[in-house]
C-alpha positions, 0 to 999 in steps of 0.5 A: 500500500505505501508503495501505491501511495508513494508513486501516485504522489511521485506522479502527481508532483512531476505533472505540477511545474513549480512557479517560475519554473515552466521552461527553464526562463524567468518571464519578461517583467521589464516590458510592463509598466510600473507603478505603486501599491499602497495599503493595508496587508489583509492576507499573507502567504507564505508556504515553503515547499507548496510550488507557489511564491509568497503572495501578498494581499493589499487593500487599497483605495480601489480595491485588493490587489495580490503582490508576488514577492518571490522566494521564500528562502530570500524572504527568510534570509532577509528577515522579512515577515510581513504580517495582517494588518501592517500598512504597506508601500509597494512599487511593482510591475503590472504584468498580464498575470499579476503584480510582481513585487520590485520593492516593499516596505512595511510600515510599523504603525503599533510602534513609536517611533514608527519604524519602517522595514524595506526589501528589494526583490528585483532589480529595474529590469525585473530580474530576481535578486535572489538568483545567482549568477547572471541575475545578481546586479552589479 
């Protein structure tokens, strides 16, 4: 039985691409505008290991908006823990199939003096920073 199980999941895994990796390129974010997200952060997700990126939701004054941060490990190196309720400042690029994070500060209100926490995720072309190689800035 645990033979069965295990290769059901093996078959089930291989059939799911993780985000981003599709065929081997990071998509083109430096052909979409870019713009500025400001509000109030009322859903975070961040799921190590679940094949989608860190996600945040923000509700601004036209409505929600989902921002895609990036990777989780460069999240965790950088000591970066968004949270519910935290007001947010954001500059993105407005892709066809999302928001894609450049920069996001979070703004501490519940503390005096108010403190403010910022971390890039992609250069102005929208190559990650978190990746090796080619994709570091100089």
């Amino acid at each position: 039985m645990e033979r069965r199980e295990f290769a059901i999941g093996m078959m089930m895994l291989a059939g799911v691409p993780a985000f981003g990796q599709g065929k081997g390129r990071m998509p083109d974010l430096s052909k979409y505008p870019k713009s500025e997200v400001k509000g109030t952060i009322t859903k975070v997700r961040l799921a190590m290991g679940q094949g989608m990126p860190p996600l945040l939701t923000v509700k601004t004054a036209v409505g929600e908006e989902s921002i895609v941060l990036g990777s989780m490990r460069y999240l965790m190196e950088n000591d970066f823990n968004p949270k519910a309720g935290e007001l947010v400042e954001a500059r993105v690029f407005r892709a066809e199939d999302g928001l894609y994070a450049i920069e996001v500060t979070l703004l501490t209100q519940n503390t005096l003096p108010k403190q403010k926490r910022t971390l890039r995720l992609r250069d102005e072309e929208g190559r990650p920073l978190w990746r090796g190689g080619f994709w570091r800035p100089d």
